[in-house]
C-alpha angles and dihedrals in degrees: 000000000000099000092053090047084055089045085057099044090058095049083049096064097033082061086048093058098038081064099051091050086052090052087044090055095045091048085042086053092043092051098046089043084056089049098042091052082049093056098039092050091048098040083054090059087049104048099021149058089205116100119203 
């Protein structure tokens, strides 16, 4: 009994960082989707006439 509760407690917070990691990688894409749209906007400016 005390060795499966333990079992559980550890998947649970295997589950719990798992979690964590996904919400890092989303913030990580957000945050390279917000750079990307930056530089895009800047380089057009750059390279083209054409204004988004």
């Amino acid at each position: 009994m005390i060795k499966n509760s333990k079992f559980q407690e550890k998947r649970i917070y295997q589950n719990v960082e798992i979690k964590i990691v996904q919400l890092d990688r989303l913030k990580l894409n957000s945050m390279l989707k917000a750079l990307t749209a930056e530089q895009i906007i800047k380089a057009s400016h750059y390279y083209s006439p054409i204004s988004i």
